[in-house]
HTML snippet that shows the backbone in 3Dmol.js (N, CA, C, O; Angstrom):
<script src="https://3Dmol.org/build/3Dmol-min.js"></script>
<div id="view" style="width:600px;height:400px;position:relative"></div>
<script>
const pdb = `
ATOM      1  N   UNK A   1      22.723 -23.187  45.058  1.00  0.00           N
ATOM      2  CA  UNK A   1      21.945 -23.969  44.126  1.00  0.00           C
ATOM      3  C   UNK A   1      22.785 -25.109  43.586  1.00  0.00           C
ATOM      4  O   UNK A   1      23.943 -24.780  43.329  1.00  0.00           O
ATOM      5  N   UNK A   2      22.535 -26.100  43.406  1.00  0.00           N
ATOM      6  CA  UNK A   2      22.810 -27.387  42.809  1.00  0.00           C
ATOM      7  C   UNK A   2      22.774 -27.496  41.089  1.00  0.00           C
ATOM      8  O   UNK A   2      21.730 -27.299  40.468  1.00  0.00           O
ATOM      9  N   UNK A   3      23.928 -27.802  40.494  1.00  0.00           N
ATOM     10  CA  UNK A   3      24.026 -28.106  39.363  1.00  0.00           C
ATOM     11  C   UNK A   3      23.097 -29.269  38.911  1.00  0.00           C
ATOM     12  O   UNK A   3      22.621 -30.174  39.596  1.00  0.00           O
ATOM     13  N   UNK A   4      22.999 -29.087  37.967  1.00  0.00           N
ATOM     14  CA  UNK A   4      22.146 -30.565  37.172  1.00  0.00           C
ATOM     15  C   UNK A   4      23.345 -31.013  36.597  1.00  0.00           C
ATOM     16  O   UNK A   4      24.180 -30.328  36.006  1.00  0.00           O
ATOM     17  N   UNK A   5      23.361 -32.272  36.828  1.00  0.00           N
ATOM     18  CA  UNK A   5      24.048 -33.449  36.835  1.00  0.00           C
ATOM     19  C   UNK A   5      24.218 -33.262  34.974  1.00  0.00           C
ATOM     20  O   UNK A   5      23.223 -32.829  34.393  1.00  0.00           O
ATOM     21  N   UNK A   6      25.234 -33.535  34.289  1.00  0.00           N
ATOM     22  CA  UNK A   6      25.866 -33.533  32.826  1.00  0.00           C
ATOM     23  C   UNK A   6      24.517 -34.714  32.399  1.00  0.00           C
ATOM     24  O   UNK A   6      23.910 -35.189  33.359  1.00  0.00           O
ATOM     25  N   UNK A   7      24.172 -35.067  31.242  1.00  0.00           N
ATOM     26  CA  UNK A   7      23.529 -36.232  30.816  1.00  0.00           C
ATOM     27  C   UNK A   7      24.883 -37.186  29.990  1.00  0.00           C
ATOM     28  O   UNK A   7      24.628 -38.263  29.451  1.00  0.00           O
ATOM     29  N   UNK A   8      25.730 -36.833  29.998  1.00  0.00           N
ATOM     30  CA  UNK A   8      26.266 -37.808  29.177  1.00  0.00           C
ATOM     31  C   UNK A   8      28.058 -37.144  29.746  1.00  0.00           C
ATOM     32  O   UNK A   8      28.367 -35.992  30.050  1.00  0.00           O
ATOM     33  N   UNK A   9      28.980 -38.473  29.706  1.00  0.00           N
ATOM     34  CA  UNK A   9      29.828 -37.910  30.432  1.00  0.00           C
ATOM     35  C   UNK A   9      31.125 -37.302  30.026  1.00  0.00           C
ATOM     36  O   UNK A   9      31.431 -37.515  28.853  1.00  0.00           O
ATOM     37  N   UNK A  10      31.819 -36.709  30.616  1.00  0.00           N
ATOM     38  CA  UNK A  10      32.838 -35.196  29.945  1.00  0.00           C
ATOM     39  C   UNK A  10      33.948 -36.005  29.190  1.00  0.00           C
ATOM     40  O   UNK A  10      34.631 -35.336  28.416  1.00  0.00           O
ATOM     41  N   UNK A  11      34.236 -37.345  29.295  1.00  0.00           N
ATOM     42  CA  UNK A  11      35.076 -37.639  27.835  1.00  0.00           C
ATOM     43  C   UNK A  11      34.286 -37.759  26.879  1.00  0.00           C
ATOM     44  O   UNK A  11      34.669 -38.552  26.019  1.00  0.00           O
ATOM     45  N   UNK A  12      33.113 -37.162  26.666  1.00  0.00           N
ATOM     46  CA  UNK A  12      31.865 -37.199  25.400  1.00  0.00           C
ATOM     47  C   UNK A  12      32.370 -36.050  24.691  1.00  0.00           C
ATOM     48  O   UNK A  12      31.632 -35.100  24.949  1.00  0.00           O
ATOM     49  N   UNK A  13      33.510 -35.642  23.739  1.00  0.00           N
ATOM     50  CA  UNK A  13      33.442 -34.794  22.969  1.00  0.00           C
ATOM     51  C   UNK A  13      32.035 -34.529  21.634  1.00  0.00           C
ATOM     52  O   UNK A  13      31.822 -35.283  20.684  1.00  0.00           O
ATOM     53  N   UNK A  14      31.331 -33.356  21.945  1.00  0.00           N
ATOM     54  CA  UNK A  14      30.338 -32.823  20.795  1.00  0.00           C
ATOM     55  C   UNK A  14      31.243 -32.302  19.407  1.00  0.00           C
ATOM     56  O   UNK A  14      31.929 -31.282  19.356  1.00  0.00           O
ATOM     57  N   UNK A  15      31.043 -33.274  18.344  1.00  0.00           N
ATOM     58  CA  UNK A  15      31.770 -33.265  17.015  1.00  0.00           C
ATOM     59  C   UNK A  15      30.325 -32.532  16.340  1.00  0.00           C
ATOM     60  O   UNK A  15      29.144 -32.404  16.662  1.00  0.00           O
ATOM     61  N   UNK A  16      31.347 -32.097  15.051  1.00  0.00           N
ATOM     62  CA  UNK A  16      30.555 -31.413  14.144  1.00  0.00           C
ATOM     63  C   UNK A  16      29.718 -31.855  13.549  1.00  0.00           C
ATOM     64  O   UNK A  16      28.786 -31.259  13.010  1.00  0.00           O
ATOM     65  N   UNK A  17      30.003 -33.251  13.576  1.00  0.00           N
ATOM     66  CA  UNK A  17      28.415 -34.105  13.023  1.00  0.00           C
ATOM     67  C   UNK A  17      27.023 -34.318  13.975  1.00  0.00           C
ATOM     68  O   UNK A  17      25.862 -34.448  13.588  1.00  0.00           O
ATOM     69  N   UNK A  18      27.555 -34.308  15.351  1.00  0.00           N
ATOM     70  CA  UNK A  18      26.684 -34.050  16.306  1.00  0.00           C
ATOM     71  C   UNK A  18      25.553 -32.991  16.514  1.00  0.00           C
ATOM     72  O   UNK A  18      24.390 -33.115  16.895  1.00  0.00           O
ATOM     73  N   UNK A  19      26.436 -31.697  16.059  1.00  0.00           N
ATOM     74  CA  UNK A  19      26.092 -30.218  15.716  1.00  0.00           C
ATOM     75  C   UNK A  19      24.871 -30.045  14.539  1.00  0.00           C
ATOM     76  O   UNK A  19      23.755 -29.528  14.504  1.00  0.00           O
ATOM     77  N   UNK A  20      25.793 -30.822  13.555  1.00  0.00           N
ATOM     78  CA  UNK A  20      24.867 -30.578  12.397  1.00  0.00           C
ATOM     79  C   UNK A  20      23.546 -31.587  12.555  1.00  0.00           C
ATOM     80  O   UNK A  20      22.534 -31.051  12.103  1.00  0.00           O
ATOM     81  N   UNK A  21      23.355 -32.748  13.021  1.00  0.00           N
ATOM     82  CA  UNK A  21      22.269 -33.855  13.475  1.00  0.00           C
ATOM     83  C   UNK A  21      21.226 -33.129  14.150  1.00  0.00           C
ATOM     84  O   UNK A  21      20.024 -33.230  13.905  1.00  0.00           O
ATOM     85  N   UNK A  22      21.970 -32.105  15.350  1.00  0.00           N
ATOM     86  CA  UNK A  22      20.554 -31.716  16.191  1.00  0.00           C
ATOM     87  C   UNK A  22      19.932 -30.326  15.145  1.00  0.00           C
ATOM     88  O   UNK A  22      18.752 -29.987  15.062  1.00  0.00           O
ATOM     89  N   UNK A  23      21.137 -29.681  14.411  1.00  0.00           N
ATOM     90  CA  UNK A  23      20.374 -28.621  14.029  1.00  0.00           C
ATOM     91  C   UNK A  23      19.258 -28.916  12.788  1.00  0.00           C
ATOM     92  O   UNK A  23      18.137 -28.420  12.672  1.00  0.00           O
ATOM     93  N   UNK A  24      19.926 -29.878  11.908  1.00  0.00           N
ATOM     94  CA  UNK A  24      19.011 -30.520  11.182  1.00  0.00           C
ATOM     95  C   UNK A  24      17.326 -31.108  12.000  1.00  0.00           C
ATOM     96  O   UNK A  24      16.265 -31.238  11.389  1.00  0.00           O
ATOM     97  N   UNK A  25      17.465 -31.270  12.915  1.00  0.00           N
ATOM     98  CA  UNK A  25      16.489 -31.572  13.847  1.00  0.00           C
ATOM     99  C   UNK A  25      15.388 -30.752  13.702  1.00  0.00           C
ATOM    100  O   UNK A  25      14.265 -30.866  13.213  1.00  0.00           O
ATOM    101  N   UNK A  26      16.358 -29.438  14.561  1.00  0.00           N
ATOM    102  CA  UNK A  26      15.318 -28.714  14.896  1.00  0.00           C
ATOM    103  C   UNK A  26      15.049 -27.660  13.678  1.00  0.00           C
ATOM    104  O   UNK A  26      14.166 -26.810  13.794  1.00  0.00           O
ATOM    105  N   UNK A  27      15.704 -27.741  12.725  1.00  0.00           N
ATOM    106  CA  UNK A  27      15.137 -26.985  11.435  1.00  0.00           C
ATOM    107  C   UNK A  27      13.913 -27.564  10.972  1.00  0.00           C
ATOM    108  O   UNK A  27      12.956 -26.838  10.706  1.00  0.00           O
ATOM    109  N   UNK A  28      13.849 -29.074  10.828  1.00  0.00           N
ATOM    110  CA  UNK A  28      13.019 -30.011  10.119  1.00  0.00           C
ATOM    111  C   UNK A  28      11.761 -29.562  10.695  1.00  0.00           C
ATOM    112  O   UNK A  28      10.771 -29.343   9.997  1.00  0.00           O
ATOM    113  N   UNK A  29      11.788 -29.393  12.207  1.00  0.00           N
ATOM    114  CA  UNK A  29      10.591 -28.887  12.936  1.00  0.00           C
ATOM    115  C   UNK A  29       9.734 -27.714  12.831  1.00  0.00           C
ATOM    116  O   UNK A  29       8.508 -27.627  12.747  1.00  0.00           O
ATOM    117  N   UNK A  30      10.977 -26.515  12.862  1.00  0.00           N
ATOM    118  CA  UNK A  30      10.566 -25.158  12.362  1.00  0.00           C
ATOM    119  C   UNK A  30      10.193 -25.054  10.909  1.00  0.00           C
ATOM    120  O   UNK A  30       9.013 -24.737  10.757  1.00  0.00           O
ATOM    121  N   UNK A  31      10.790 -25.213   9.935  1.00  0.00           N
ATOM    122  CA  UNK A  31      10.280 -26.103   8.884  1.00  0.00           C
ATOM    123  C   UNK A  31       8.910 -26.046   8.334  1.00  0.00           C
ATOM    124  O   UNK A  31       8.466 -25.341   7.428  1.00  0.00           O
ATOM    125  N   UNK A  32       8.400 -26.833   8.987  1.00  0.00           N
ATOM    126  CA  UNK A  32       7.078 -27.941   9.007  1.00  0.00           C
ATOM    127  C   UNK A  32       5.675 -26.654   9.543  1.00  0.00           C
ATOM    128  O   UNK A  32       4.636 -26.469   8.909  1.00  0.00           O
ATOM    129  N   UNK A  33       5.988 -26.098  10.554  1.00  0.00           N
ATOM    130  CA  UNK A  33       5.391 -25.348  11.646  1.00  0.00           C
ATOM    131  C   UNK A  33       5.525 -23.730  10.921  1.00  0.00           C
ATOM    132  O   UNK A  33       4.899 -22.714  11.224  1.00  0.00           O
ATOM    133  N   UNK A  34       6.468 -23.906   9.977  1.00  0.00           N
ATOM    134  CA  UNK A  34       6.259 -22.232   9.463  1.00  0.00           C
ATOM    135  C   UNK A  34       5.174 -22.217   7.904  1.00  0.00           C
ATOM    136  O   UNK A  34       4.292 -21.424   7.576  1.00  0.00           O
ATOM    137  N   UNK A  35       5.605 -23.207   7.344  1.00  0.00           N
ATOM    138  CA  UNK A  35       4.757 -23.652   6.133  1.00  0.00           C
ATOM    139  C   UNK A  35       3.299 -23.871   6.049  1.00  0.00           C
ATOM    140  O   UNK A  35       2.440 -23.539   5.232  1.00  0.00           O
ATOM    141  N   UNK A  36       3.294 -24.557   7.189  1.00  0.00           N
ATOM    142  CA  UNK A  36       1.976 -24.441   8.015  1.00  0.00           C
ATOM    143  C   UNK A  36       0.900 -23.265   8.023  1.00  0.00           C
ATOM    144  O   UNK A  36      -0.268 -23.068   7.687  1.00  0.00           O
ATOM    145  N   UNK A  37       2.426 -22.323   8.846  1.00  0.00           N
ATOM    146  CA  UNK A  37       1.334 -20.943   9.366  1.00  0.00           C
ATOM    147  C   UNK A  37       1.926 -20.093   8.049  1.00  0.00           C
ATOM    148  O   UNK A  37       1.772 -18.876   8.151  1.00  0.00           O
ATOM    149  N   UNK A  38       2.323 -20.378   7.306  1.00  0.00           N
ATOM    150  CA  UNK A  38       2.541 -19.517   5.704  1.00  0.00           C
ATOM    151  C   UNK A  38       1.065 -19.558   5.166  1.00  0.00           C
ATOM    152  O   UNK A  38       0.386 -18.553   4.953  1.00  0.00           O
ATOM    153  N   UNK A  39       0.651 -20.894   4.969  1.00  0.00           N
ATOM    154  CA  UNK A  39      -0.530 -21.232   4.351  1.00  0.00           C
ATOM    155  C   UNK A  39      -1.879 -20.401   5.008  1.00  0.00           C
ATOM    156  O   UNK A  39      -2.622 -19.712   4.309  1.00  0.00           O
ATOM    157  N   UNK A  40      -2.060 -20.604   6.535  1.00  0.00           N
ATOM    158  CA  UNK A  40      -2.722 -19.734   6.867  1.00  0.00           C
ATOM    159  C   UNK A  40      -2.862 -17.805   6.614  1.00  0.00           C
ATOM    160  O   UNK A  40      -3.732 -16.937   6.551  1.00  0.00           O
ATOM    161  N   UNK A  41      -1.316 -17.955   6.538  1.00  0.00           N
ATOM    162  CA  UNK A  41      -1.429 -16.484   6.491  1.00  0.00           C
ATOM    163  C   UNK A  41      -1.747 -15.200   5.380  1.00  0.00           C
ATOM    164  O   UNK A  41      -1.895 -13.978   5.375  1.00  0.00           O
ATOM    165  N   UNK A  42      -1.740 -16.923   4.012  1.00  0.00           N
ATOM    166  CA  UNK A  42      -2.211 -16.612   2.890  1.00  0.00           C
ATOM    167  C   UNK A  42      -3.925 -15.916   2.787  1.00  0.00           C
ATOM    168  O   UNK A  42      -4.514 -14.913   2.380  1.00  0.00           O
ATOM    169  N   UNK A  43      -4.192 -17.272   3.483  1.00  0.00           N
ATOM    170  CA  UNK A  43      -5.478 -16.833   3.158  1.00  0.00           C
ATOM    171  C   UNK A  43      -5.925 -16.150   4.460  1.00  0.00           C
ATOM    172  O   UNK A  43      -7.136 -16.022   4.279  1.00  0.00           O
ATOM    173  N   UNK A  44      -5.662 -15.675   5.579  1.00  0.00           N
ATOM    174  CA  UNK A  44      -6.139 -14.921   5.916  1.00  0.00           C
ATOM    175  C   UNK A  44      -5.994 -13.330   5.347  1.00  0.00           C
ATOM    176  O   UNK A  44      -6.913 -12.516   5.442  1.00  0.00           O
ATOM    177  N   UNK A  45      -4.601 -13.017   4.704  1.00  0.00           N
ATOM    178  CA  UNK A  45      -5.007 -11.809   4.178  1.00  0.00           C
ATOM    179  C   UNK A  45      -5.578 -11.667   2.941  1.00  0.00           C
ATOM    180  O   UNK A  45      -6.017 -10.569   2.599  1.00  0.00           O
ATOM    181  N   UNK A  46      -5.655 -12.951   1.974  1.00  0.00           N
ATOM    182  CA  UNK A  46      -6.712 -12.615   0.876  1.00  0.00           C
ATOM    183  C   UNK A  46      -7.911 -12.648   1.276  1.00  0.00           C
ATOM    184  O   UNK A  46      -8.566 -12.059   0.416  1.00  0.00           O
ATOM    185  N   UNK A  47      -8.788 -13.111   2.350  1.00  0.00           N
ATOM    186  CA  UNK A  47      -9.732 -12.579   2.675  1.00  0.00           C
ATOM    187  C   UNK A  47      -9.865 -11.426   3.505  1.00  0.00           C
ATOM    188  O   UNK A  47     -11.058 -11.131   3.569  1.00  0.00           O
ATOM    189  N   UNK A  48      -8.994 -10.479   4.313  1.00  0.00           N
ATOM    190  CA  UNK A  48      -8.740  -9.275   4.256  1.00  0.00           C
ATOM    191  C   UNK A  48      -8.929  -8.921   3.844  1.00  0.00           C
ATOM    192  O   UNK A  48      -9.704  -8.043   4.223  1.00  0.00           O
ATOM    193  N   UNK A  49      -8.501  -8.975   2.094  1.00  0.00           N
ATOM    194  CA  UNK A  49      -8.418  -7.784   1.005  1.00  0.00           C
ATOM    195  C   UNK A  49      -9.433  -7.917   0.532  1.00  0.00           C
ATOM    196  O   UNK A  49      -9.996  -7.031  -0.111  1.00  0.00           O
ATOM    197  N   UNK A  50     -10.013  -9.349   0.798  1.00  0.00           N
ATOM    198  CA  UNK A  50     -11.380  -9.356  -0.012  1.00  0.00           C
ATOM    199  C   UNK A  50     -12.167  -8.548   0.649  1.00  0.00           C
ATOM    200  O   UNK A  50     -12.786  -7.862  -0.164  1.00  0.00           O
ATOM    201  N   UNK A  51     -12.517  -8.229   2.008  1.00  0.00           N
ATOM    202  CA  UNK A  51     -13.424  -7.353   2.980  1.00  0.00           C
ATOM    203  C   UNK A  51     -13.178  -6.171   2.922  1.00  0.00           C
ATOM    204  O   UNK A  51     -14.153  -5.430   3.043  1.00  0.00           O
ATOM    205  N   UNK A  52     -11.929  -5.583   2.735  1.00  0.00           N
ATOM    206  CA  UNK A  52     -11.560  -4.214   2.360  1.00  0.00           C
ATOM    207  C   UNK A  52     -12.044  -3.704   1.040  1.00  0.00           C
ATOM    208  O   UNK A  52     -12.555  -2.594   1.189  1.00  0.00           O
ATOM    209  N   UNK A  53     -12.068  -4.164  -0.330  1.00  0.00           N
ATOM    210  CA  UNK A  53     -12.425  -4.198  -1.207  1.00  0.00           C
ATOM    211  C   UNK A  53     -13.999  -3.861  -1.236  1.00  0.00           C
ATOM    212  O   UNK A  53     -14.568  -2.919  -1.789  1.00  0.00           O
ATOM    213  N   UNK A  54     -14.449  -4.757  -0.588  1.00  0.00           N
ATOM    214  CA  UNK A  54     -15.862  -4.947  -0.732  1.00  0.00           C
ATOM    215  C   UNK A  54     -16.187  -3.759   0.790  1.00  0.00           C
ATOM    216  O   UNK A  54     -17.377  -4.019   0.968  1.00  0.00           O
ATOM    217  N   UNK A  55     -15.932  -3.001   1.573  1.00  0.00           N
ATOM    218  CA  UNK A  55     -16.365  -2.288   2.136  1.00  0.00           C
ATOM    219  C   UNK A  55     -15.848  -0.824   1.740  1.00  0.00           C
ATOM    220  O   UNK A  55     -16.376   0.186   2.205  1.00  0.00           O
ATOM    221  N   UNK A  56     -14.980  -0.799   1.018  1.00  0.00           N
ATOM    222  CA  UNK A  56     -14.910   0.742   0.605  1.00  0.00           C
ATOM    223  C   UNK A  56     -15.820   0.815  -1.277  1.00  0.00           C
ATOM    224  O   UNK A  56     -16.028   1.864  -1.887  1.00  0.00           O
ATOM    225  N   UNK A  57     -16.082  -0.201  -1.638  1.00  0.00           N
ATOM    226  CA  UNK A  57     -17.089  -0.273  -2.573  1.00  0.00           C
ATOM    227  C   UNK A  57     -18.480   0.379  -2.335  1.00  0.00           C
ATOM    228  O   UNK A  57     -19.059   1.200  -3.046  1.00  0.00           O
ATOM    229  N   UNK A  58     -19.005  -0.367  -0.783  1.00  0.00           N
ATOM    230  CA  UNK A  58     -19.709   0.048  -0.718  1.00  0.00           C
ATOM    231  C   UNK A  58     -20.027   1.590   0.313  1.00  0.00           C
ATOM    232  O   UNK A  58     -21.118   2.114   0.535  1.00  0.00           O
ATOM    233  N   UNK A  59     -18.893   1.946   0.709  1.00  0.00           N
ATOM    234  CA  UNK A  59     -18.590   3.380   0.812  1.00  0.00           C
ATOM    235  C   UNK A  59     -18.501   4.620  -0.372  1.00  0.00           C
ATOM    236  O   UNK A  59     -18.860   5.777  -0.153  1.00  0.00           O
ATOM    237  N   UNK A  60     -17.948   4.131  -1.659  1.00  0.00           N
ATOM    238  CA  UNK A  60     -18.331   5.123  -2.429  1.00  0.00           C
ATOM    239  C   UNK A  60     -19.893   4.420  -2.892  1.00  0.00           C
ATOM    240  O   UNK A  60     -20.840   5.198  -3.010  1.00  0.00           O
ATOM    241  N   UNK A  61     -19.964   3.924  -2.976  1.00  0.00           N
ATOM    242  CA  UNK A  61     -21.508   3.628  -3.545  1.00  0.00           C
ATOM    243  C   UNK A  61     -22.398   4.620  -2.948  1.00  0.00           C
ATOM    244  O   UNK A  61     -23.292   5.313  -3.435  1.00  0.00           O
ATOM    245  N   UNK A  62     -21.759   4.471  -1.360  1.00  0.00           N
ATOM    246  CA  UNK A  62     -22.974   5.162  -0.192  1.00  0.00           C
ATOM    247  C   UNK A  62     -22.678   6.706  -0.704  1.00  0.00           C
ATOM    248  O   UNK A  62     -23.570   7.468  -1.075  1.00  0.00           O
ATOM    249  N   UNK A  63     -21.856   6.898  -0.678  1.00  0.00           N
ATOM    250  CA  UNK A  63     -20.960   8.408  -0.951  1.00  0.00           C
ATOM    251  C   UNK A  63     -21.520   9.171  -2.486  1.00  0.00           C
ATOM    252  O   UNK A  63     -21.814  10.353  -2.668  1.00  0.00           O
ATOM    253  N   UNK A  64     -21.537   7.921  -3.553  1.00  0.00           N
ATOM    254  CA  UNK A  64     -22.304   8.768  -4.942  1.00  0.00           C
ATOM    255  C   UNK A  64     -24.044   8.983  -4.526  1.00  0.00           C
ATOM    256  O   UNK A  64     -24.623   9.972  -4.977  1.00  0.00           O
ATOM    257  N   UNK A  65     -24.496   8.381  -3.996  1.00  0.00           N
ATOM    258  CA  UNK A  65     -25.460   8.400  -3.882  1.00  0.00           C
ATOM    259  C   UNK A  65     -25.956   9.762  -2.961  1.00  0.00           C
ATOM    260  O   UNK A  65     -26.896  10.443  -3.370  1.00  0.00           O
ATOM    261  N   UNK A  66     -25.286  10.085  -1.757  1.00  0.00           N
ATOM    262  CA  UNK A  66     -25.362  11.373  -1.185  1.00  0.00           C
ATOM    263  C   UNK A  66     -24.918  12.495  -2.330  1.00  0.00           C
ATOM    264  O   UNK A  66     -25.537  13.544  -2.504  1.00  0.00           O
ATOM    265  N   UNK A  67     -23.937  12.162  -2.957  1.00  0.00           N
ATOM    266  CA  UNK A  67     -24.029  13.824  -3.787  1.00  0.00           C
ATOM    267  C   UNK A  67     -24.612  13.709  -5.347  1.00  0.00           C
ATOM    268  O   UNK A  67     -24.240  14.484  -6.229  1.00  0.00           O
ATOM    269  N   UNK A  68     -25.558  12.657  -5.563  1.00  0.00           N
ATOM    270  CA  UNK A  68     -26.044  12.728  -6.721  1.00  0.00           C
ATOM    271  C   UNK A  68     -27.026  14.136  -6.884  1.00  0.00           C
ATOM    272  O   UNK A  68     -27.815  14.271  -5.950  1.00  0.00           O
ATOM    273  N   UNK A  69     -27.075  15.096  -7.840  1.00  0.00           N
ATOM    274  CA  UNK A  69     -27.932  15.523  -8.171  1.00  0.00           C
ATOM    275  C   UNK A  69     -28.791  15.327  -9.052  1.00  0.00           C
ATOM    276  O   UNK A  69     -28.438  14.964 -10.174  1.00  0.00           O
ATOM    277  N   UNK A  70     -30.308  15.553  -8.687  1.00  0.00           N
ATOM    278  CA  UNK A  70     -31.187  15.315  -9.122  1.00  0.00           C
ATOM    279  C   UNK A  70     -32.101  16.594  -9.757  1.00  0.00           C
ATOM    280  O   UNK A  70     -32.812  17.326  -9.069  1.00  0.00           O
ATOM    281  N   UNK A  71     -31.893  16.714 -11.474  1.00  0.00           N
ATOM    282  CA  UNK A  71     -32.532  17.797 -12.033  1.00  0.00           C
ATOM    283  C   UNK A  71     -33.803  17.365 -12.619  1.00  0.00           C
ATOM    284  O   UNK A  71     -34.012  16.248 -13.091  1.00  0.00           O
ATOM    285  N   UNK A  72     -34.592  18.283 -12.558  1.00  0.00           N
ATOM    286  CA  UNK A  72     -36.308  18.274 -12.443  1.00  0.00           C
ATOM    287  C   UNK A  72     -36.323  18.707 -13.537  1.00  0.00           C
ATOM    288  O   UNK A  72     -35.511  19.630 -13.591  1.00  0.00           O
ATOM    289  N   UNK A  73     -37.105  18.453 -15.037  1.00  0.00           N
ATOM    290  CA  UNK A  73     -36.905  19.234 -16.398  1.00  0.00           C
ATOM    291  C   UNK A  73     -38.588  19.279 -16.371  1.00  0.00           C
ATOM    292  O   UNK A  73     -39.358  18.410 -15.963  1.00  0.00           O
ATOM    293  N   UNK A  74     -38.900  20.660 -16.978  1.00  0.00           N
ATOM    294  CA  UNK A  74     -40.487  20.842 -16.785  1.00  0.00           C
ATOM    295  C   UNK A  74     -40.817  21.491 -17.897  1.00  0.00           C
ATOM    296  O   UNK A  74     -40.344  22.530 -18.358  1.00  0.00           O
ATOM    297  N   UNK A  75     -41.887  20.623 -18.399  1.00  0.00           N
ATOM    298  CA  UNK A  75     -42.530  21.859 -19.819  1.00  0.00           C
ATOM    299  C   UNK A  75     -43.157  23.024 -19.379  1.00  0.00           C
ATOM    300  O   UNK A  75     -43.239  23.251 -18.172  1.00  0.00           O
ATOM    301  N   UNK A  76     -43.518  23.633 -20.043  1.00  0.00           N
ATOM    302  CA  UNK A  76     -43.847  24.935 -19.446  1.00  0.00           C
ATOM    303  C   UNK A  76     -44.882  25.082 -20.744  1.00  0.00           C
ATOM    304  O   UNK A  76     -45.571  26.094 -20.872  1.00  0.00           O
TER     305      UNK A  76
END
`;
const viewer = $3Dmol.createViewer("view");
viewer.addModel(pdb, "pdb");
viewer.setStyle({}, {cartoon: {color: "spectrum"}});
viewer.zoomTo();
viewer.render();
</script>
């Protein structure tokens, strides 16, 4: 297999300012792209909780209603 050719040539020493330029880079990117999906992820689980909430509500609702008893009072 064939090497890929260097892009830039070997008296090119990579200095620490070089280092810090690209990582600043690619932080700025990740960054941007996590804040993003933070925001989404907000509200997708407060509306989660909102559907959970509201379906075990109406599970005990369903649930009092099966064991309600119902007493019959009669004059006599």
């Amino acid at each position: 297999m064939a090497k890929a050719a260097p892009t830039e040539s070997p008296s090119h020493r990579i200095t620490r300012d070089d280092l810090e330029a690209k990582l600043r880079e690619v932080y700025s990117g990740v960054g941007d792209e996590v804040a993003s999906t933070k925001n989404t992820m907000v509200t997708v689980a407060a509306v989660v909780g909102v559907l959970i909430l509201i379906i075990t509500f109406l599970l005990g609702v369903r649930g009092g209603k099966k064991k309600t008893t119902i007493v019959e009072i009669r004059r006599v």
